[in-house]
KOLVEXVEX-467726 format. One line per field, with one value per residue (C-alpha): residue number from 1; residue in three letters; x negated, y negated, z negated. Coordinates in steps of 0.25 Angstrom, whole numbers, plus 5000, padded with zeros to 4 digits. Each point is the difference from the previous one (the first is absolute). Layout:
N
pos [NUM / ...]
code [ALA / ...]
u [X / ...]
v [Y / ...]
w [Z / ...]
***
This chain:
318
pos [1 / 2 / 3 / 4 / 5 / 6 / 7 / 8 / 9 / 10 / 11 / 12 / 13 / 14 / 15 / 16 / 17 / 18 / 19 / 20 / 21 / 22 / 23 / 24 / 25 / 26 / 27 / 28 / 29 / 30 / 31 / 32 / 33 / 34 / 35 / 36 / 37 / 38 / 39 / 40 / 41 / 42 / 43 / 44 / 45 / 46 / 47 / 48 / 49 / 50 / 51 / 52 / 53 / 54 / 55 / 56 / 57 / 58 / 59 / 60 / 61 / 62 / 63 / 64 / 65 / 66 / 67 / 68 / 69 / 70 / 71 / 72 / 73 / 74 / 75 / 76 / 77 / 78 / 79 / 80 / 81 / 82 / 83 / 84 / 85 / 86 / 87 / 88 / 89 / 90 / 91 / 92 / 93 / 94 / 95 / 96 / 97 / 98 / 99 / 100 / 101 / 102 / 103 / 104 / 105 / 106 / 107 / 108 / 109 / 110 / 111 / 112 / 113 / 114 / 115 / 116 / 117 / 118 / 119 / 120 / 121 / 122 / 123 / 124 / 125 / 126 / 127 / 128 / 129 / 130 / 131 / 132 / 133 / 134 / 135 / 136 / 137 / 138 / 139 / 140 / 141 / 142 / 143 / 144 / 145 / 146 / 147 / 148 / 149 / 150 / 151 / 152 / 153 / 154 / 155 / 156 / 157 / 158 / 159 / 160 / 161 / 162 / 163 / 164 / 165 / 166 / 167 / 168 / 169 / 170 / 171 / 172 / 173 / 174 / 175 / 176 / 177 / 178 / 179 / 180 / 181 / 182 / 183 / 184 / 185 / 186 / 187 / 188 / 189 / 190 / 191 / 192 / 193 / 194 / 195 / 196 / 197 / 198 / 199 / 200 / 201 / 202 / 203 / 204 / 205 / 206 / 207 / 208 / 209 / 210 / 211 / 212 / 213 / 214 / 215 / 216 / 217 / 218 / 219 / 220 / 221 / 222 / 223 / 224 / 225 / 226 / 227 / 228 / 229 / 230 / 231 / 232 / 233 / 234 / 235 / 236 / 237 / 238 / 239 / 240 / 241 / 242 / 243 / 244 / 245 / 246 / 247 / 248 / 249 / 250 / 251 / 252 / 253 / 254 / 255 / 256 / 257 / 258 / 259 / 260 / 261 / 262 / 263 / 264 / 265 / 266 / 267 / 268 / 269 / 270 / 271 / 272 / 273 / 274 / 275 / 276 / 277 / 278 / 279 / 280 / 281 / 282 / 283 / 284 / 285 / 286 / 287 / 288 / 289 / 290 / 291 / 292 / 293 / 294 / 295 / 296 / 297 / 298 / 299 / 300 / 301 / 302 / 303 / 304 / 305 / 306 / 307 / 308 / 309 / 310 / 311 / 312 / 313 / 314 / 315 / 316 / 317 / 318]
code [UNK / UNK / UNK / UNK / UNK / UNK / UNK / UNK / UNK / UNK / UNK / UNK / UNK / UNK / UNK / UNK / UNK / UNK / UNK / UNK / UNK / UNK / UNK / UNK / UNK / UNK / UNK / UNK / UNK / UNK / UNK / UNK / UNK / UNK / UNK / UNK / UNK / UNK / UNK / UNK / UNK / UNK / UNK / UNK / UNK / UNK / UNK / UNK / UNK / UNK / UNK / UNK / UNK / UNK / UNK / UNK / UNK / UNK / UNK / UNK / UNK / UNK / UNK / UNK / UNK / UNK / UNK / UNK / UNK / UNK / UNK / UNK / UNK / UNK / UNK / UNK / UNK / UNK / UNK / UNK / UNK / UNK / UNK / UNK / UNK / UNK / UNK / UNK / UNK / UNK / UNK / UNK / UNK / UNK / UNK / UNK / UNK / UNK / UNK / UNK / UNK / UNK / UNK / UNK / UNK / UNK / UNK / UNK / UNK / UNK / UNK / UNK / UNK / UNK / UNK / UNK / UNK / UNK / UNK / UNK / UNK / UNK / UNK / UNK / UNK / UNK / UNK / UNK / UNK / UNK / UNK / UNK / UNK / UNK / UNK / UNK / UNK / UNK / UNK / UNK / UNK / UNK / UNK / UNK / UNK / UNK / UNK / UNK / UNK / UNK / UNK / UNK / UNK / UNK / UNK / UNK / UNK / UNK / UNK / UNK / UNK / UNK / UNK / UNK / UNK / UNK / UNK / UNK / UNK / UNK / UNK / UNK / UNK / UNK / UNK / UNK / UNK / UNK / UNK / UNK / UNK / UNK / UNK / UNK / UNK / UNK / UNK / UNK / UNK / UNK / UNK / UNK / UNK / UNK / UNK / UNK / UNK / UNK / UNK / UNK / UNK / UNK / UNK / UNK / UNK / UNK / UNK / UNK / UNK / UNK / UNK / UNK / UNK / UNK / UNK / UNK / UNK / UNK / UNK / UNK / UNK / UNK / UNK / UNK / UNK / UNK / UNK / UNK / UNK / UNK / UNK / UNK / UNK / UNK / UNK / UNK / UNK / UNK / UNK / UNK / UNK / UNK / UNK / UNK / UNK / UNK / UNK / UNK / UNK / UNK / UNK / UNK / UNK / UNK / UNK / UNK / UNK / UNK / UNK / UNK / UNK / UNK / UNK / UNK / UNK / UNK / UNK / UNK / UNK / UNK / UNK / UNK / UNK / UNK / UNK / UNK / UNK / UNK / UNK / UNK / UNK / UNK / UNK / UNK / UNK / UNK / UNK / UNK / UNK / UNK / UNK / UNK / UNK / UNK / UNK / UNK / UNK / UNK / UNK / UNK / UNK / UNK / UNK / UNK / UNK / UNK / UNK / UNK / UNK / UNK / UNK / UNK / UNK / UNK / UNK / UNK / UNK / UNK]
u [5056 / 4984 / 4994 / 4993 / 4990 / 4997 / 4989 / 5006 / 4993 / 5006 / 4996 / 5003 / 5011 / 5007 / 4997 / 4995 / 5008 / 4992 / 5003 / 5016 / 4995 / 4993 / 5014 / 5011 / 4988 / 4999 / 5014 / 4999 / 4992 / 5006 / 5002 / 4991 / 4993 / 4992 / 4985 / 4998 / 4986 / 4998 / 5012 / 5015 / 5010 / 5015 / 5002 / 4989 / 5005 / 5015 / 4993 / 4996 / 5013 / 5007 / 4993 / 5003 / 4987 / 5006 / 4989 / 4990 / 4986 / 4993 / 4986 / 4995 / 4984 / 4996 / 4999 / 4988 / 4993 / 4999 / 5008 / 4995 / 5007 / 5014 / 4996 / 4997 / 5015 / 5005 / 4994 / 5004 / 5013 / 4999 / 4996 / 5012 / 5012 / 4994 / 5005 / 5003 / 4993 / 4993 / 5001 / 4989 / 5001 / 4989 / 4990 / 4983 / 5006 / 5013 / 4991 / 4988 / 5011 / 5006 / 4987 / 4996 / 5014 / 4999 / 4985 / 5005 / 5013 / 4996 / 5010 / 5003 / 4999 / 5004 / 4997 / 5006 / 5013 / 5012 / 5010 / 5002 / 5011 / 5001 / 5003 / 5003 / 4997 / 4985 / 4996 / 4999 / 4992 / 4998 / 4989 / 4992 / 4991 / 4986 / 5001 / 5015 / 5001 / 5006 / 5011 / 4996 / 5010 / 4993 / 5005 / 4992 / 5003 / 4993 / 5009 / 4999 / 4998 / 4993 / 5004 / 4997 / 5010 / 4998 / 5006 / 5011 / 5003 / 5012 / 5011 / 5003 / 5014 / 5008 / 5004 / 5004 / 4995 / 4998 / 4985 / 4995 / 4987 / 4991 / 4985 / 4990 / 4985 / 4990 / 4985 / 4993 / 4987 / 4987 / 4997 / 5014 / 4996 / 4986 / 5003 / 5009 / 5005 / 4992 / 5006 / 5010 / 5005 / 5016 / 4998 / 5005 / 5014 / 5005 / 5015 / 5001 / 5002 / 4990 / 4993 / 5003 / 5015 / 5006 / 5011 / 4996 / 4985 / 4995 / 4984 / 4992 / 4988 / 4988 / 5010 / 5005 / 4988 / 4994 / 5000 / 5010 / 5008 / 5001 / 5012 / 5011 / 5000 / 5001 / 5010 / 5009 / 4996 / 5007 / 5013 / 5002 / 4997 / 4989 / 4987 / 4985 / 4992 / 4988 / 4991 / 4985 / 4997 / 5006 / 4995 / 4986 / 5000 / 5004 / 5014 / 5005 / 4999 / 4994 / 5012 / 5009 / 4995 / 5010 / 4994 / 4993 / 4988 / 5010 / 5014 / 5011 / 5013 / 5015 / 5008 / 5015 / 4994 / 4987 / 4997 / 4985 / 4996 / 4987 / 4997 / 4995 / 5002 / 4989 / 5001 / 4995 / 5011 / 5010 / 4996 / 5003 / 5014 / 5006 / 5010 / 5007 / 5015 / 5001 / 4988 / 5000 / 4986 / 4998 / 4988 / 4997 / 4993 / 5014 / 4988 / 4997 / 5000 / 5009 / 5012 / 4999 / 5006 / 5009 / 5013 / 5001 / 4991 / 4998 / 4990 / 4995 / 4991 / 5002 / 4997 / 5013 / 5008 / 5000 / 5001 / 5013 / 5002 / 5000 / 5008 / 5011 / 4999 / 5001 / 5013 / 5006 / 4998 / 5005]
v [5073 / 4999 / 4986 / 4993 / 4990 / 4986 / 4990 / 4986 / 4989 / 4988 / 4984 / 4986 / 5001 / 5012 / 5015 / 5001 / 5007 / 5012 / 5005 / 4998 / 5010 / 5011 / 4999 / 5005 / 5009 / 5005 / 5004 / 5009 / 5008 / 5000 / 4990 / 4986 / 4995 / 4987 / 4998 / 4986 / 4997 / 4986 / 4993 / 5003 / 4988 / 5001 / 4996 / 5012 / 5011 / 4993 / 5001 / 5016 / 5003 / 4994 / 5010 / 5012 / 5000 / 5009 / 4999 / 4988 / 5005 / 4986 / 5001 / 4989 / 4998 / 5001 / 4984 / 4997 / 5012 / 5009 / 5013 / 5008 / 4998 / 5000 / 5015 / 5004 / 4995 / 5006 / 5015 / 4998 / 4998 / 5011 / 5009 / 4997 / 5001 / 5010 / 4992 / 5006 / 4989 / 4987 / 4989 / 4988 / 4989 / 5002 / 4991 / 4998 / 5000 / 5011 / 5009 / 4999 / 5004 / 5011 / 5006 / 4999 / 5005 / 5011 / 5005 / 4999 / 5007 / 5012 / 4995 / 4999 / 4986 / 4992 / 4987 / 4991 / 5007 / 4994 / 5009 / 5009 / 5011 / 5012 / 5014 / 5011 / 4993 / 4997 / 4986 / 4997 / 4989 / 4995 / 4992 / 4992 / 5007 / 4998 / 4987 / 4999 / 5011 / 5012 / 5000 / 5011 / 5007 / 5004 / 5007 / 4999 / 5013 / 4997 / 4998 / 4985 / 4992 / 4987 / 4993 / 4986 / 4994 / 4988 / 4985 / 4999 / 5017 / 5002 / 4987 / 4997 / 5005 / 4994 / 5012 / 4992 / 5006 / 4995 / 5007 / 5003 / 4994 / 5007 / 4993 / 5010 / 5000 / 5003 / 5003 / 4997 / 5004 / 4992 / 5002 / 4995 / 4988 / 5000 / 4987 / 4989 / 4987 / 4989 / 4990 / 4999 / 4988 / 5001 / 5002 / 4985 / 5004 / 4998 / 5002 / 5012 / 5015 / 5010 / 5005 / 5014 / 4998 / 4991 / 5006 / 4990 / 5000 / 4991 / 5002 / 4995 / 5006 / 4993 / 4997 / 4989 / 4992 / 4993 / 4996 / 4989 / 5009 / 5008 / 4990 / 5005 / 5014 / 4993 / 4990 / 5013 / 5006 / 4988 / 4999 / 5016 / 4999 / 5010 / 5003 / 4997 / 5012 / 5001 / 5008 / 5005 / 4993 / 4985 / 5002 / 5003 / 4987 / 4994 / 4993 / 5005 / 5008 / 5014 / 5003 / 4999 / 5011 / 5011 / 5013 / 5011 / 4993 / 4991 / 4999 / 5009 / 4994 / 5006 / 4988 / 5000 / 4991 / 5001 / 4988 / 5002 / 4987 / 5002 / 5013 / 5013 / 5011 / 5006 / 5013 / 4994 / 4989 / 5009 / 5008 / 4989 / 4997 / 5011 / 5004 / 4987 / 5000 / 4992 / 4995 / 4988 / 4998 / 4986 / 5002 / 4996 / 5013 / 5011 / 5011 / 4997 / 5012 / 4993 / 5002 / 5015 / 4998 / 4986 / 5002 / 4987 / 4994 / 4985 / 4999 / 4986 / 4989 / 5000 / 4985 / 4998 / 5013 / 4996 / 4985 / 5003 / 5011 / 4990 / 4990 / 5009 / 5007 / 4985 / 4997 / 5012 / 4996 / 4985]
w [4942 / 5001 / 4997 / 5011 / 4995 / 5008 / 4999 / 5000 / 5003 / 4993 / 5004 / 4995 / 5012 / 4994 / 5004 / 5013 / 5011 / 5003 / 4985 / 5002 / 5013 / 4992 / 4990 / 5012 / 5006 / 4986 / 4998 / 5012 / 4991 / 4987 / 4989 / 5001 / 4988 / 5002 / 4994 / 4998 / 4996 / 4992 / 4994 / 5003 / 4999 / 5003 / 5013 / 5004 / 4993 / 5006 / 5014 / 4998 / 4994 / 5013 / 5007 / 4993 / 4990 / 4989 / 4990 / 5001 / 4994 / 4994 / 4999 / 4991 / 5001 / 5013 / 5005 / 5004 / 5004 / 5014 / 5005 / 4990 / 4988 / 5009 / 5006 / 4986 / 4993 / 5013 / 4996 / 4986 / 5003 / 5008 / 4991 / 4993 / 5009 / 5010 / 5012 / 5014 / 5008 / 4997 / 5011 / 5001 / 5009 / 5013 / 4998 / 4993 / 4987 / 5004 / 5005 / 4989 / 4989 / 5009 / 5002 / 4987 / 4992 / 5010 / 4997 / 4985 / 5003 / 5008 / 5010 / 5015 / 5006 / 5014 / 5002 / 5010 / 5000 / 5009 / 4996 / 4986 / 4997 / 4995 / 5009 / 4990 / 4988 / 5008 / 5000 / 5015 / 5007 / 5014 / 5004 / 5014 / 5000 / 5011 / 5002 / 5001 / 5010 / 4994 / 4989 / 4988 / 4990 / 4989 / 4986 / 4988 / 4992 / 4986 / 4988 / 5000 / 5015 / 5002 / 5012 / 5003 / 5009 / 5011 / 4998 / 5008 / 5005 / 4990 / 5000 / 4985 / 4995 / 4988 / 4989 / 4988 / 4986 / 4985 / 4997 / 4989 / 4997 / 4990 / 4999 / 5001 / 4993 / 5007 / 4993 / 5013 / 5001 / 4999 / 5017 / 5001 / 4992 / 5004 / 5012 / 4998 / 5006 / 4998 / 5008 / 5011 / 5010 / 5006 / 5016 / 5004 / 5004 / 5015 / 4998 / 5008 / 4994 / 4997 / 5016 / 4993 / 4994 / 5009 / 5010 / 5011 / 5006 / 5010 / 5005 / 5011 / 5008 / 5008 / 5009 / 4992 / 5006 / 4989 / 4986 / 5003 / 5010 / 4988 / 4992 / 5010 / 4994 / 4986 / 5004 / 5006 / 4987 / 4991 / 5008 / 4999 / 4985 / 5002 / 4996 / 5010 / 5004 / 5010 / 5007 / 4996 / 5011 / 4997 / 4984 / 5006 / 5007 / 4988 / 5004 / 4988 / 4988 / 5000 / 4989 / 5013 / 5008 / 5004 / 5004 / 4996 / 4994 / 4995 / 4993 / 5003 / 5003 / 5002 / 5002 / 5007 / 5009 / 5005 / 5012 / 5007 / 5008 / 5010 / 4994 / 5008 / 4993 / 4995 / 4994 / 4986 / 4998 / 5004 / 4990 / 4990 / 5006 / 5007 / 4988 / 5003 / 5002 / 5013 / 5007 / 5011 / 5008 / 5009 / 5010 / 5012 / 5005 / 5003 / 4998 / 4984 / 4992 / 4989 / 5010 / 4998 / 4986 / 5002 / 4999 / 5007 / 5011 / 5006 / 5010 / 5000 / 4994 / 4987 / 4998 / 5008 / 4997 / 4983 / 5002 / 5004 / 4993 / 4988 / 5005 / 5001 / 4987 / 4995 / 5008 / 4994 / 4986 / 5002]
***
């Protein structure tokens, strides 16, 4: 069976679910093998294997520096196995790799895949494409595919294996080497998930009112366990973070759920949420564009319509 190589991004937390996705989107394709870049203990290369990782490629030597010396363990590996496909989380650092594997390679590459298989022995894609408007299918038909895959657009599926773990040394090259890390502060932690991996995103438009009208949608955010996402609009005001905006200028989320509180519409935050599973839109105008894509509507102030909301969701728990 072709080997199908996958980027994994390993934390203090453990390997982050959006690896575990590339894994059962990889076996679609042919045999997974993980590339773990840094330091490998136990309970990672136990995480891969429960997802069907058959070979777990350590890469010692690359802590502290950029993308490129991961884009350039990925290509000597590469030019090893010969795989079908390699897959890469979608994201700055994701699609830097891809983009450069795939220049190195001579290979075909999609980014911001939703969906990956192979047709014929093709590796297939499907895409959003135009600002969520039109789905795309795509087939890459160089040896090798690069394909990097959206958080969220393929659900994580157990395959329990025992991989083999070989380490693999690298002689990275002096522009790989050429920028390092110098220092680096932790993001103070809120409790919630990732905006990009969590399965339950509630945002809030300018319709939330004000900075302070803007603690209901975290509140709803908290008792659904999920994660806080906004509008360009509400980060441009400065109600919160910039690193919170969903859109096309933004982050690109695919959650199960997907709750927009006092938000329009507009053609550029769909784009950034449109993939989403389910989607429930609150706003007090019945013409918004968001209700072309909710799976679920509530006209209504949303200062009322959460509240309660909340309550209730806090009454089914107790």
């Amino acid at each position: 069976m072709s080997e199908v190589l996958v980027l994994v991004e390993n934390t203090p937390q453990g390997i982050r679910k959006s690896s575990l996705e590339l894994l059962t989107a990889a076996r679609r394709l042919g045999s997974p093998s993980a590339v773990l870049c840094g330091a490998a203990d136990d309970a990672a290369v136990a995480s891969l294997g429960e997802y069907g990782a058959a070979t777990v490629y350590v890469v010692p030597g690359t802590d502290g520096y950029l993308s490129v010396p991961a884009a350039e363990a990925i290509v000597d590996i590469a030019g090893r196995t010969n795989p079908v496909a390699v897959l890469v989380t979608s994201g700055p650092i994701g699609k830097d790799v891809a983009a450069r594997v795939a220049v190195r390679l001579g290979a075909g590459i999609v980014t911001d895949a939703t969906d990956v298989r192979s047709e014929g022995g093709v590796v297939t894609t499907s895409q959003t494409v135009v600002s969520g408007q039109w789905v795309a299918t795509a087939q890459v038909t160089s040896a090798t595919a690069v394909v990097t895959v959206r958080p969220n657009a393929i659900a994580p599926e157990a395959a329990p294996a025992t991989p083999a773990v070989q380490t693999v040394d690298v002689a990275f090259s002096a522009a790989a080497t050429g920028a390092k890390i110098t220092a680096s502060n932790p993001k103070v932690s809120t409790g919630r998930p990732e905006l990009t991996d969590a399965a339950v995103v509630v945002s809030g438009g300018r319709g939330v009112g004000s900075e302070e009208g803007f603690g209901v949608i975290e509140r709803l955010a908290d008792s659904l366990g999920g994660a806080v996402g906004a509008t360009r609009a509400v980060t441009d005001l400065h109600w919160v973070s910039h690193d919170l905006q969903v859109g096309q200028t933004g982050k690109t989320v695919a959650p199960s759920l997907y709750v927009a509180a006092g938000i329009s519409g507009a053609i550029q935050h769909r784009a950034g949420m449109q993939s989403s599973k389910t989607i429930v839109a609150v706003n007090k105008d019945p013409k918004a564009p968001i209700f072309q894509v909710a799976d679920y509507g509530v006209i209504g102030d949303l200062h009322k319509v959460l509240p309660a909301l909340i309550d209730e969701i806090g009454k089914r728990k107790g």
